[in-house]
C-alpha positions as CSV (number, residue, x, y, z in Angstrom):
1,X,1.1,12.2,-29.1
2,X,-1.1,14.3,-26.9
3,X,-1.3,17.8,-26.8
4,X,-0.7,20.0,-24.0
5,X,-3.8,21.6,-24.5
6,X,-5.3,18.0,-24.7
7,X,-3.6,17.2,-20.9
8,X,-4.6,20.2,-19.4
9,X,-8.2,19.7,-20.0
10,X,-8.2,15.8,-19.7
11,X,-6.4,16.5,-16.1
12,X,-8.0,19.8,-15.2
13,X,-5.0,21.6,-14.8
14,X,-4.1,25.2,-15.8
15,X,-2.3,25.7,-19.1
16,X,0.8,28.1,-19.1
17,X,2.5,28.1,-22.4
18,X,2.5,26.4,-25.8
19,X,-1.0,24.9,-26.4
20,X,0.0,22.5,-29.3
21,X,3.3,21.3,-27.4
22,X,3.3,17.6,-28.0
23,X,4.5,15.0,-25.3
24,X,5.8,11.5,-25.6
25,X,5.6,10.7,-21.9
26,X,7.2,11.7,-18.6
27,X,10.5,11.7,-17.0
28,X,12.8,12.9,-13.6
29,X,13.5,16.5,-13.8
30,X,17.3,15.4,-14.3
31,X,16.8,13.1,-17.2
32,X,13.5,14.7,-18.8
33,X,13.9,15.8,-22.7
34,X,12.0,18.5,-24.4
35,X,9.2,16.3,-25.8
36,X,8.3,14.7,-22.1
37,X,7.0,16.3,-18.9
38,X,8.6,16.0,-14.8
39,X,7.0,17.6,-12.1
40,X,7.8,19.9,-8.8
41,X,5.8,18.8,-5.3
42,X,8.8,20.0,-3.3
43,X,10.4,23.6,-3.0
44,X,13.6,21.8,-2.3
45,X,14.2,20.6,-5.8
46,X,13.0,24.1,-7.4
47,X,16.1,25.3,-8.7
48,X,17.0,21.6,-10.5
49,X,13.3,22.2,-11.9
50,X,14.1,25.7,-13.3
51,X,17.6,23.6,-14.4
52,X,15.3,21.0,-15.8
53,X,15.4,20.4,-19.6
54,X,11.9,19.0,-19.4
55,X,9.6,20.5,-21.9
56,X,7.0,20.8,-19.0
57,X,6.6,21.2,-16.1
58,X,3.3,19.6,-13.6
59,X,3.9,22.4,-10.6
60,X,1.6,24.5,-7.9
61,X,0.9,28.2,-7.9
62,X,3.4,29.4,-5.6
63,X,6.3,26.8,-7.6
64,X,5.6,28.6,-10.9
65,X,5.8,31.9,-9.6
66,X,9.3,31.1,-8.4
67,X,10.2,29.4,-11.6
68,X,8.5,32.5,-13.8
69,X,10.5,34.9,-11.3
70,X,14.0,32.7,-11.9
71,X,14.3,31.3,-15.5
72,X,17.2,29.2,-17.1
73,X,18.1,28.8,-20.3
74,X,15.2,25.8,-20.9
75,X,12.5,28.1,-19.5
76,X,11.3,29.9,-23.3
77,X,9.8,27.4,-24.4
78,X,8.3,25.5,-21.5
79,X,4.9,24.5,-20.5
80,X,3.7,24.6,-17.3
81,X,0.4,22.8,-15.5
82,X,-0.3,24.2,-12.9
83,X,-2.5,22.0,-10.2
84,X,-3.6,22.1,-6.7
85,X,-1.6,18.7,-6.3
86,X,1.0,18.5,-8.5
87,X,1.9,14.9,-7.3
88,X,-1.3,13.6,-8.0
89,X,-2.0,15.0,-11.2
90,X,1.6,13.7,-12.7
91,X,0.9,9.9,-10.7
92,X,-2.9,10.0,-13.1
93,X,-1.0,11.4,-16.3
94,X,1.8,8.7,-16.0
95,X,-1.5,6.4,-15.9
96,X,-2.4,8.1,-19.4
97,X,0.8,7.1,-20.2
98,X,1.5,4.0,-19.1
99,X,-1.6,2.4,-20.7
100,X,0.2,2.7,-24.3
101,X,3.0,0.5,-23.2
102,X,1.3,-2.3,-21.2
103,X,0.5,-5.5,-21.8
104,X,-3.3,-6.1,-23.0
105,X,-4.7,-9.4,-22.1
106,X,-6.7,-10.9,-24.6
107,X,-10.2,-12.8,-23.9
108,X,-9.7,-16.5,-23.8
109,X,-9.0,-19.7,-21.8
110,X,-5.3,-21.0,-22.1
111,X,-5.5,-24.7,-23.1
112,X,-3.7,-26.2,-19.7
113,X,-5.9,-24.1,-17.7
114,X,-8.1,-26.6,-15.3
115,X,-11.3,-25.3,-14.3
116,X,-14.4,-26.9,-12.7
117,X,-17.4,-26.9,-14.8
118,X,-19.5,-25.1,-12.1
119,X,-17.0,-21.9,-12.4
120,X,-18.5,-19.2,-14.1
121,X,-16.2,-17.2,-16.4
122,X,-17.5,-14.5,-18.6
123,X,-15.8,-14.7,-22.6
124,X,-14.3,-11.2,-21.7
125,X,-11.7,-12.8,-19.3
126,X,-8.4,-13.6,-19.8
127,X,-7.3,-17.2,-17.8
128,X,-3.4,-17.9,-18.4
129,X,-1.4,-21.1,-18.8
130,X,-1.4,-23.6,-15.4
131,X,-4.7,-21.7,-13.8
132,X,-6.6,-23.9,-11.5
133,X,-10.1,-22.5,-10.8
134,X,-12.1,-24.4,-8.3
135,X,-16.3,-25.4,-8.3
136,X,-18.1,-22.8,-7.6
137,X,-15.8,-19.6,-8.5
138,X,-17.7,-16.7,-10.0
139,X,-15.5,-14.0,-12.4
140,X,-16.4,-9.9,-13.6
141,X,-16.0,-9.3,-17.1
142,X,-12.8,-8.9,-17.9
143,X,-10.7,-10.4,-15.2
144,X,-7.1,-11.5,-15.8
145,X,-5.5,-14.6,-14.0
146,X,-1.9,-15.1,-15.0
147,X,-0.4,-18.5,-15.6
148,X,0.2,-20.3,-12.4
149,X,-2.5,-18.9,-10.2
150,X,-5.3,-20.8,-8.6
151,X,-8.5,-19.7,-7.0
152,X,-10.5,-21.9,-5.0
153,X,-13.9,-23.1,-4.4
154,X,-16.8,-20.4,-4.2
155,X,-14.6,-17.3,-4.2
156,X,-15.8,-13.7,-6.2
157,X,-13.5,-11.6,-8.3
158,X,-15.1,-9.0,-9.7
159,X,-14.8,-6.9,-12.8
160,X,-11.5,-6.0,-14.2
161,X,-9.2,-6.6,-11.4
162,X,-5.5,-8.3,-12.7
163,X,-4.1,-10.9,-10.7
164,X,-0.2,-11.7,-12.1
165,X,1.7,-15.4,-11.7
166,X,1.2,-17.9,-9.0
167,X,-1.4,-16.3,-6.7
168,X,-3.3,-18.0,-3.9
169,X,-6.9,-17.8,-3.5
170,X,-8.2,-19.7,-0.6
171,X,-11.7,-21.0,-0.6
172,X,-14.6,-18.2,-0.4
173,X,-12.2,-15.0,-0.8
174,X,-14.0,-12.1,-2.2
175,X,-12.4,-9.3,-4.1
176,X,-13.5,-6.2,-5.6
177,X,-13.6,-4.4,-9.1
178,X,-10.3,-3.0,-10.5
179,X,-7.9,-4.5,-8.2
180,X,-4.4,-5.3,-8.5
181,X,-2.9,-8.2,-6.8
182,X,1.1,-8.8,-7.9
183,X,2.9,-12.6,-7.8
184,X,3.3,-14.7,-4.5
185,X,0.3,-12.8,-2.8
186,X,-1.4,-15.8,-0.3
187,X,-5.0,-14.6,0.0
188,X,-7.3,-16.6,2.8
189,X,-4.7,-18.3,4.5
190,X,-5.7,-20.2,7.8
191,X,-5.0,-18.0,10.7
192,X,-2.5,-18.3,13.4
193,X,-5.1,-19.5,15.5
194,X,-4.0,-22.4,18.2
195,X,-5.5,-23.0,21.8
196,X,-3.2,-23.9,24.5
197,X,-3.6,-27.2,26.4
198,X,-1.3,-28.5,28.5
199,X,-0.3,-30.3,31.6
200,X,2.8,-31.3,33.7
201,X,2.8,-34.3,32.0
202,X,2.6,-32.7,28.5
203,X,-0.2,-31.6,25.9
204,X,-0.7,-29.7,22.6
205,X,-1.5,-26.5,20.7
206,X,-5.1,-27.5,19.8
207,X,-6.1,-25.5,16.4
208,X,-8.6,-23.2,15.7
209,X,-10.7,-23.9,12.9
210,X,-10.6,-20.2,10.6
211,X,-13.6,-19.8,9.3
212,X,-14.5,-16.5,8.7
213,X,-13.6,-15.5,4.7
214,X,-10.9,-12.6,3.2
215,X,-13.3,-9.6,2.1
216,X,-11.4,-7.1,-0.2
217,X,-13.1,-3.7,-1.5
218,X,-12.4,-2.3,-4.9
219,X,-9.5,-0.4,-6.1
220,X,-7.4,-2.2,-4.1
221,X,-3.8,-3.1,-5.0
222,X,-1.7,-5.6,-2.8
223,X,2.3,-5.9,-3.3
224,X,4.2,-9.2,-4.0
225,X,4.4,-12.2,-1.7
226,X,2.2,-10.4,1.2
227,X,-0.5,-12.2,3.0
228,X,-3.6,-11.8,4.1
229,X,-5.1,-14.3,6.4
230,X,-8.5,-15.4,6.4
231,X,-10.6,-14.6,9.8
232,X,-11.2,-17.6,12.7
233,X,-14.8,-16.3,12.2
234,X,-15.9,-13.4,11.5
235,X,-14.5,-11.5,8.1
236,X,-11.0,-10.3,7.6
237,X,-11.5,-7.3,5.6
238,X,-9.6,-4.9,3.2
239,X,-11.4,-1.4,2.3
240,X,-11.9,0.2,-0.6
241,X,-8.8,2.2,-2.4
242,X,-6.2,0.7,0.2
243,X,-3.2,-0.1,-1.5
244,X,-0.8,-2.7,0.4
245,X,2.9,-2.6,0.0
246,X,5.2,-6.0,-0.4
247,X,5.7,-8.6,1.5
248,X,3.3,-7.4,4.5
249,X,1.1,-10.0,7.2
250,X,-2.2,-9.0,8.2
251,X,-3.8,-11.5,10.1
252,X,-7.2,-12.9,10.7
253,X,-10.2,-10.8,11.9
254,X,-8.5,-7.5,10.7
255,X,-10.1,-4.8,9.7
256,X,-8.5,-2.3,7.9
257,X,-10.2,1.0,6.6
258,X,-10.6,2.6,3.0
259,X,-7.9,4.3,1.3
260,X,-5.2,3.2,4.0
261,X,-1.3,2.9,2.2
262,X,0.9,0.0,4.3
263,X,4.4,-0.2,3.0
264,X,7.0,-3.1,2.6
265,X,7.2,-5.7,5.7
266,X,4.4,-4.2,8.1
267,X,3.1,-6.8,10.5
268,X,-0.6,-6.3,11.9
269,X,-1.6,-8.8,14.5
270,X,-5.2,-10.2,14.6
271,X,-8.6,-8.4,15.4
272,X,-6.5,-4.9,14.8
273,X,-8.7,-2.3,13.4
274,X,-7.0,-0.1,11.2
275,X,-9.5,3.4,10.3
276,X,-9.6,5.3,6.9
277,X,-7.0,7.6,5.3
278,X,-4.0,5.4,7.6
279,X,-0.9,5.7,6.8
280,X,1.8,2.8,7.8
281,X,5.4,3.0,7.2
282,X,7.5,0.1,6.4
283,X,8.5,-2.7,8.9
284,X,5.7,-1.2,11.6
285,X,3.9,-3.7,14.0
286,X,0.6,-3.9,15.9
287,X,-0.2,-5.7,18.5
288,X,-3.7,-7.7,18.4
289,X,-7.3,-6.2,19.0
290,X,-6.2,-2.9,18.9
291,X,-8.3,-0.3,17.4
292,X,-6.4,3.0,15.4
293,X,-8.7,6.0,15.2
294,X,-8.8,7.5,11.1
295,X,-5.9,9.1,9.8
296,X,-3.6,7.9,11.7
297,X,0.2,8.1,10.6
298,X,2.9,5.3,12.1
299,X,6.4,5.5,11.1
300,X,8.4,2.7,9.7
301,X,9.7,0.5,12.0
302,X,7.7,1.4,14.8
303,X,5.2,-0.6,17.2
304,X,2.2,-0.1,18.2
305,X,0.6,-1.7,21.2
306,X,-2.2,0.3,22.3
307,X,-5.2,1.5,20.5
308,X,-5.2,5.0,19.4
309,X,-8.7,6.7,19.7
310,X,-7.1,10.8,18.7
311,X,-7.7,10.9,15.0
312,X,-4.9,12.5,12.8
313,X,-2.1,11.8,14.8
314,X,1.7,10.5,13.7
315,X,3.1,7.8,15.9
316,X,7.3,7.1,15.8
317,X,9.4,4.8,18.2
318,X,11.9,4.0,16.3
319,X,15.4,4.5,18.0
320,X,17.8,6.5,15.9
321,X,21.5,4.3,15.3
322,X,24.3,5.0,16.4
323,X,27.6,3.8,16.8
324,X,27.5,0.1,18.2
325,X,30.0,0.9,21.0
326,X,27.6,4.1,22.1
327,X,24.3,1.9,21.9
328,X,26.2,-0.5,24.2
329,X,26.7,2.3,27.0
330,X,23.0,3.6,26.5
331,X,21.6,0.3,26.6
332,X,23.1,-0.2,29.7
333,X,21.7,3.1,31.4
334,X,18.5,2.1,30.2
335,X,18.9,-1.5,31.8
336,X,19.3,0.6,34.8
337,X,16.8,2.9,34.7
338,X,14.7,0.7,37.2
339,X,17.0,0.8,39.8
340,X,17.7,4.4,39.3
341,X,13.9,5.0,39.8
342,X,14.0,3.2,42.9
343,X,16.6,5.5,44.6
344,X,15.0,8.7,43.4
345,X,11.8,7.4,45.3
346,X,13.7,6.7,48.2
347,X,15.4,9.9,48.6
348,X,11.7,11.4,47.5
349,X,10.8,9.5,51.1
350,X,13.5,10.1,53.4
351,X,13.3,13.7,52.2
352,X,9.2,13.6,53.4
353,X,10.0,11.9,56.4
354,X,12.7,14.4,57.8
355,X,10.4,17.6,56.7
């Protein structure tokens, strides 16, 4: 059981209290016992910290002087940490954490495993039941494929990246070290890429052959059951540190920047570029062969159909709800908005004509 002496330094945070206070792990500020620790990123919650009957507290300067200036009944004996960014010091000690209770994957090759003989895997991976690894497939040490998964001909994984049950790897994908990819993930998927060629008499969506590869950096974690297409020919490609929420398309020949978050259902049409540091909300679209300037913010739910080139901006269209009734009567201004405009313009004239 660590220390919170032993914390503090491993985490380079500022001790206040107890040095040899031992912790067992970390909780909510409402449920959080004496032996674990909770933490305070947000004024609004400071009196349910000082309430808290967490043994410590992970907090920032100004939070701790409010809690030192109002204590409770817990406060005696607390511990505080006190960090520049309390929210990313307690996400890296529930890391430290988290490691006791997960599940190690030993080195070795699961008897119903297929794997072509020209695949090279290192004795420090783990390959689970069902795994299909195609010719040509080259593995890091220490990689884990869960049962069910397959990877196909001459793609890269490399060192110490986990990929749980029955995930896709199309032909030539290419992923970096320490990555994360969760169950149902469809990496290097074809494309929605389809010519049109028709007549009055008929015709057909003629197909586009995709291919370009997937290219994915390191550090990179990608929810459940999203997909990420594989480019028509050039690369479609994932920076380094970007995690990717569930359930989200990004299609072929996008580019999307280092240490980007995308949360649940986000759609990104092809040849987007997305720049560093983005951050995408749930259920937001792009339009195709746009290009979004670095540290850009888009709410959820919101569409984007032209580039942005102003870095550091926040983008929402989302239309607030309402009672169905009143959307009906707005919706019905807004059809006429057109012809309103058209009136105004006339009046504009008349009213030049007669001056």
């Amino acid at each position: 059981m660590p220390t919170a002496i032993e914390l503090a330094e491993q985490f380079q945070a500022s001790l206040v209290g107890e040095a040899s206070h031992g912790f067992t792990g970390l909780a909510p500020l409402e449920r959080a016992r004496s032996d674990q620790i909770s933490f305070l990123s947000n004024p609004l919650y400071r009196q349910q910290a000082s309430d808290s009957a967490a043994g410590a507290l992970i907090v920032g300067k100004s939070d701790l002087e409010f809690l030192q200036a109002n204590p409770s009944a817990n406060s005696a004996k607390r511990v505080y940490f006190v960090s520049k960014n309390p929210y990313a010091t307690f996400a890296r000690m529930a890391q430290h954490f988290a490691k006791a209770g997960s599940p190690s994957y030993a080195p070795g090759i699961h008897p119903s495993a297929v794997i072509d003989s020209t695949a090279s895997i290192p004795s420090s991976c783990h390959i689970g039941p069902f795994v299909q690894i195609g010719a040509g497939v080259k593995l890091g040490e220490r990689v884990a494929v869960l049962g069910n998964s397959s990877i196909a001909r001459d793609s890269f994984i490399a060192s110490d990246t986990l990929i749980y049950p029955s995930v896709s790897i199309y032909y030539n994908t290419q992923i970096g070290e320490r990555c994360i990819i969760h169950s149902g993930a469809v990496i290097g998927a074809d494309g929605f890429g389809f010519a049109p060629d028709f007549s009055a008499t008929g015709g057909e969506w003629v197909k586009i052959p995709q291919t370009g590869r997937v290219a994915i950096g390191n550090d990179v974690e990608i929810g459940a059951s999203t997909t990420i297409d594989r480019g028509a020919m050039s690369d479609t490609v994932i920076g380094s540190g970007t995690k990717i929420d569930n359930q989200v398309q990004i299609a072929h020949n996008v580019v999307i920047g280092n240490c980007c978050v995308v949360a649940g259902c986000a759609a990104i049409s092809g040849s987007t570029k997305i720049g560093n540091f983005c951050i995408i909300g749930g259920a937001a679209n792009f339009a195709g062969h746009l290009t979004i300037a670095d540290r850009t913010t888009v709410s959820g739910n919101t569409s984007i159909i032209r580039s942005i080139a102003e870095p550091g901006q926040h983008y929402t269209g989302v239309y607030p709800s309402m009672l169905h009734g009143a959307w009906e009567k707005n919706a019905a201004i807004l059809r006429g908005l057109d012809k309103i405009r058209q009136r105004l313009r006339l009046l504009d004239k008349n009213k030049n004509t007669e001056s």
